[in-house]
C-alpha positions as CSV (number, residue, x, y, z in Angstrom):
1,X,-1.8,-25.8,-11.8
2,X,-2.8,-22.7,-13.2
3,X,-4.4,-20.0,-10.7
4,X,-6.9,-17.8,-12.5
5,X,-9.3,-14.9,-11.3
6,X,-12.9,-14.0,-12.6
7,X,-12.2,-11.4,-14.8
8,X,-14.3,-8.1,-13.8
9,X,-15.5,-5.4,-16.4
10,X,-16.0,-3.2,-12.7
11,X,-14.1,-0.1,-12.4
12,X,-11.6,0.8,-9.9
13,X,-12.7,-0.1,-6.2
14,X,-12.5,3.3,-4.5
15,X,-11.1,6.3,-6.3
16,X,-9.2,8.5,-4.6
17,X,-10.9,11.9,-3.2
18,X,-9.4,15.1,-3.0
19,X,-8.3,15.0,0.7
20,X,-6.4,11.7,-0.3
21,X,-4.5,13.6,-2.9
22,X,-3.5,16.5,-0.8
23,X,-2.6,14.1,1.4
24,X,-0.3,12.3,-1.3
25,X,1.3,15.4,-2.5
26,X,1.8,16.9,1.6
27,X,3.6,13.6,2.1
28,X,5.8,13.5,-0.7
29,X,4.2,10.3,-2.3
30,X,2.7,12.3,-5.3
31,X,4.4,15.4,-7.7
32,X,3.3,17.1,-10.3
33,X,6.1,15.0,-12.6
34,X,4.1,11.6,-12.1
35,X,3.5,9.6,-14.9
36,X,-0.5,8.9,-13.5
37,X,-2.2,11.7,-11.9
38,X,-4.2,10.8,-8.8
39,X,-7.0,10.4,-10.7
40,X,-5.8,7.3,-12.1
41,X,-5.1,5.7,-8.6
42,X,-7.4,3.8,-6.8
43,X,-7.5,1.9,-2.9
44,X,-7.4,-1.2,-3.0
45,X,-8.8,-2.7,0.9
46,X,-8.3,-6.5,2.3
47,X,-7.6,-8.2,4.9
48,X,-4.4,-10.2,5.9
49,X,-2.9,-12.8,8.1
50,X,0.5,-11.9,9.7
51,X,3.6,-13.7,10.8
52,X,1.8,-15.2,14.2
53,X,-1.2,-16.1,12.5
54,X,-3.4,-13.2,13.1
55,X,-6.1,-11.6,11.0
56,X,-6.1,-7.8,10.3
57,X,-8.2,-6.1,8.1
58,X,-6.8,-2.7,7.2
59,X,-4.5,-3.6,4.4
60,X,-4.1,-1.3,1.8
61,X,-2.5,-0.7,-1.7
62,X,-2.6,2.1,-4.1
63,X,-2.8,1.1,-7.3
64,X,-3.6,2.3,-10.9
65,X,-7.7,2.5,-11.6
66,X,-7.6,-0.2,-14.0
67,X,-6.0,-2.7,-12.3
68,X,-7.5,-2.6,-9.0
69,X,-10.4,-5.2,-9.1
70,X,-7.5,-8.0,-9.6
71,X,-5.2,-6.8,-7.3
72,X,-8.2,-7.0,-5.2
73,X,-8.5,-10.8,-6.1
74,X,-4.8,-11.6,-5.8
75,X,-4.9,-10.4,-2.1
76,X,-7.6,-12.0,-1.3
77,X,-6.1,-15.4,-2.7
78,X,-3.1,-14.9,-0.8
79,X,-5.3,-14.3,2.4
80,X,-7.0,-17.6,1.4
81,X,-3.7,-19.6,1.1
82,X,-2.4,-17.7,4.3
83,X,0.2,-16.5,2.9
84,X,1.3,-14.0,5.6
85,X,2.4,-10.1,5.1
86,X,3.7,-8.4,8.2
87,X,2.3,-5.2,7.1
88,X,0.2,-3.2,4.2
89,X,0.4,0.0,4.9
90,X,0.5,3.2,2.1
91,X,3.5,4.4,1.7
92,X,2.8,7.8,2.8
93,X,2.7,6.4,6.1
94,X,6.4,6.6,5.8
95,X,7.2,10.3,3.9
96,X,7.5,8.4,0.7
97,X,10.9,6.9,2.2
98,X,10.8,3.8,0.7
99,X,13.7,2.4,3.1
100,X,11.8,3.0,6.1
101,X,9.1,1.0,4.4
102,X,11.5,-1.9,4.1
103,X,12.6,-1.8,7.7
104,X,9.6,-2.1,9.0
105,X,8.9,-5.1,6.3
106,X,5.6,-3.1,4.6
107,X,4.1,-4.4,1.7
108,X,3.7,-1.7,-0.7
109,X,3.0,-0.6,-4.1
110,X,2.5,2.9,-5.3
111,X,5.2,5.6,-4.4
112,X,6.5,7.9,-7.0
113,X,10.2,7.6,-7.4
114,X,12.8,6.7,-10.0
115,X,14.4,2.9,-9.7
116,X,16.9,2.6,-7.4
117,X,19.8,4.4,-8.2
118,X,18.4,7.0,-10.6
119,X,16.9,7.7,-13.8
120,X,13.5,6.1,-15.3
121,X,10.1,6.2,-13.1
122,X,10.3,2.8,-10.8
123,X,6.7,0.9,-12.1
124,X,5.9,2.0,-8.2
125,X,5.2,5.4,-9.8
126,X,2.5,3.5,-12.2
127,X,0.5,1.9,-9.5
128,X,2.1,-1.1,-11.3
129,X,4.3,-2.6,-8.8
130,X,4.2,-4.5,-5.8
131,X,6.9,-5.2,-2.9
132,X,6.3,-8.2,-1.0
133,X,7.5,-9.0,3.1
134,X,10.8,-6.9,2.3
135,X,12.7,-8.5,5.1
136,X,12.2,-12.3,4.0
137,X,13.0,-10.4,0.4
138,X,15.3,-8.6,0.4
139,X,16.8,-6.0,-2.3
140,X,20.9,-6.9,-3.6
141,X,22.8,-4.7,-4.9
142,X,26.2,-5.9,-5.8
143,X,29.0,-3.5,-4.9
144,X,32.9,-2.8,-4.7
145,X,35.3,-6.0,-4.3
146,X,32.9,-8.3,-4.3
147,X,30.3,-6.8,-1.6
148,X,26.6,-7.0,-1.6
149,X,24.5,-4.0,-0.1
150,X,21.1,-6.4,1.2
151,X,18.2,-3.5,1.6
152,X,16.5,-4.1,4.5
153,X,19.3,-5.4,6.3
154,X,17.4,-7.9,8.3
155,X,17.2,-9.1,4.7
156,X,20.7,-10.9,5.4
157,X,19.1,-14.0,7.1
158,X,17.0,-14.6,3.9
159,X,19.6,-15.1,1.5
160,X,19.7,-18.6,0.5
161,X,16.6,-19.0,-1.4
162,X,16.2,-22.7,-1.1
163,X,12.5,-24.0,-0.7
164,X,13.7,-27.2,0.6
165,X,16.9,-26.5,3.4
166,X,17.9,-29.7,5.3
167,X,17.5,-29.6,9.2
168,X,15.6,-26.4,8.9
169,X,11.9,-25.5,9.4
170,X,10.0,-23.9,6.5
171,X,10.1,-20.1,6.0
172,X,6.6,-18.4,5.2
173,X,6.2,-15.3,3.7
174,X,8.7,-16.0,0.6
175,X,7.7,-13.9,-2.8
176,X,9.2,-17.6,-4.9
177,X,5.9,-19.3,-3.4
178,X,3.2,-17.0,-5.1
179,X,5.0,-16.4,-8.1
180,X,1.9,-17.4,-10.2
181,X,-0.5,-15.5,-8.8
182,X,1.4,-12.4,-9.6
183,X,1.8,-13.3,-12.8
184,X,-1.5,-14.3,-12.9
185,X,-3.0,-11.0,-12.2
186,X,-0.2,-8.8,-14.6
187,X,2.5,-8.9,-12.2
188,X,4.3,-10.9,-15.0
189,X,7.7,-9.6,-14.1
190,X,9.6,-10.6,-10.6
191,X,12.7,-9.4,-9.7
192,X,14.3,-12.6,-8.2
193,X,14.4,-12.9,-11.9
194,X,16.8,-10.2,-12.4
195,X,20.8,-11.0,-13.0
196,X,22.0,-7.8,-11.1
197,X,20.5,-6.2,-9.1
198,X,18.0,-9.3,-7.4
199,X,14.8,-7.7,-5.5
200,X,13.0,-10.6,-4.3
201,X,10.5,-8.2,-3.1
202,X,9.2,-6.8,-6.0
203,X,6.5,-8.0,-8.7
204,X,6.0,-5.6,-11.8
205,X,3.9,-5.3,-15.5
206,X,6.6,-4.8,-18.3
207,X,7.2,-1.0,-18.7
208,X,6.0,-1.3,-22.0
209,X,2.4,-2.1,-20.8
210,X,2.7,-0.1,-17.9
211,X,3.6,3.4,-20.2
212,X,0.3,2.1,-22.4
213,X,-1.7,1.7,-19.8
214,X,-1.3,5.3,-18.0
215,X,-1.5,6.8,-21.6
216,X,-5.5,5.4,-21.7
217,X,-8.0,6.3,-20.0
218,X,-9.7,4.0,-17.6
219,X,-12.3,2.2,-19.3
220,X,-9.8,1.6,-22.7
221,X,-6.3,0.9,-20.4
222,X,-9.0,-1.9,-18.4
223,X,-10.0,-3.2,-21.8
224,X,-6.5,-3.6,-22.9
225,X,-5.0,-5.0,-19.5
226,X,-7.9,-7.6,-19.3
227,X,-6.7,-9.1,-23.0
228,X,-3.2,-8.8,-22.0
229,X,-3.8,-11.0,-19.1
230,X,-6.4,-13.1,-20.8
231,X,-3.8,-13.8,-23.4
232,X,-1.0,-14.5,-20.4
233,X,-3.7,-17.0,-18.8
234,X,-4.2,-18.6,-21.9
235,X,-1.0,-19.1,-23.2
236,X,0.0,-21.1,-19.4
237,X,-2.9,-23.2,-20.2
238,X,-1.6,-24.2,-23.7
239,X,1.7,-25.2,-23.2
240,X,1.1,-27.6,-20.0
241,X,2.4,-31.1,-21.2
242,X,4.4,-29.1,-23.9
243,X,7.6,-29.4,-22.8
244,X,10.3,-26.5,-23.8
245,X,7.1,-24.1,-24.3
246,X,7.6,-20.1,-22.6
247,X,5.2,-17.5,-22.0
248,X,7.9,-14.6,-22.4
249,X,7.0,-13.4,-25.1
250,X,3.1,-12.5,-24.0
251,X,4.9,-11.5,-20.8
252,X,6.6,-8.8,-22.1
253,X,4.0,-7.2,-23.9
């Protein structure tokens, strides 16, 4: 079954004032180098169930403008399946330090920095990126003589990925079980996917739509990402029943 969203023409759902961006740049979260400026970022509020089954209703994302009224939607979904989060905080309430943000297992999305280990902007640094209950997904980097760094390390008890583990009860809170409605809502690429490293946390656009997107402004990079998606949603509904039929190709677009 296909999830889909009401598409919105809305813009973003609360752009960010001027005490927010001081606030950005004070923490660390926000330099002069980042490929959107904070008037392309937008909050994004919700509310959340947690690990015991509680409600809380000061989650919060920062994500690029044109993006925000799905995000919106997805969270809300995942509030109405109960999928739990342990936290959603901004990631200024942790200097920018995106380890300390896995530790204490934060869903997050915006942060300027480069991908781990150097070089290119992380999609984080769009607004375009997403990390998911870090602990129950955690970051691999393989290492020297066949060692694996696991980032958070409480990450290590969620290494075998199985849905279905004999003799063991379920674990909630796993990024395999809302694939789709990441994908769903742009978030087309996951990095469970990935060969080397795997970072089960994280949900990403291609970096291709994500660089045309931040070159737009608002109103044209919403036009653009609501075909994009349109065309991802449609080509999931054409090829069920088809067997050997992909969507890659519209997802890396």
């Amino acid at each position: 079954m296909v999830t889909t969203f009401a598409l919105q023409a809305s813009p973003a759902l609360g752009a960010l004032g001027q005490p927010a961006c001081e606030r950005l740049k004070a923490a660390g979260v926000l330099r002069d180098q980042a490929p959107v400026g904070c008037d392309r970022l937008a909050m994004v509020r919700f509310p959340y169930i947690d690990f015991s089954g509680a409600r809380h209703d000061d989650g919060e994302l920062m994500v690029l403008d044109a993006v925000a009224p799905e995000v919106s939607q997805l969270f809300h979904a995942l509030y109405r399946r109960r999928f739990p989060l342990a936290r959603v905080r901004l990631i200024d309430h942790y200097g920018g330090d995106d380890d300390a943000s896995m530790r204490d297992n934060n869903t997050s999305a915006f942060n300027q920095r480069a991908v781990t280990g150097g070089g290119l902007p992380s999609l984080h640094a769009y607004g375009l990126a997403i990390d998911i209950n870090p602990v129950q997904n955690p970051f691999l980097q393989p290492g020297d003589g066949g060692t694996v760094r696991v980032s958070p390390p409480a990450g290590t008890s969620y290494l075998n990925r199985r849905a279905g583990r004999p003799g063991k009860p379920p674990r909630p809170g796993m990024a395999e079980d809302v694939t789709g409605l990441f994908a769903a809502a742009g978030f087309t690429v996951w990095g469970g996917d990935w060969d080397t490293p795997l970072d089960y946390q994280h949900f990403q656009f291609s970096r291709e739509l994500a660089q045309r997107l931040a070159a737009l402004p608002e109103r044209e990079a919403r036009q653009l990402y609501l075909q994009k998606i349109e065309a991802y949603r449609g080509c999931l509904g054409e090829r069920r029943g088809k067997a050997g039929t992909t969507c890659a190709s519209v997802k890396a677009q």
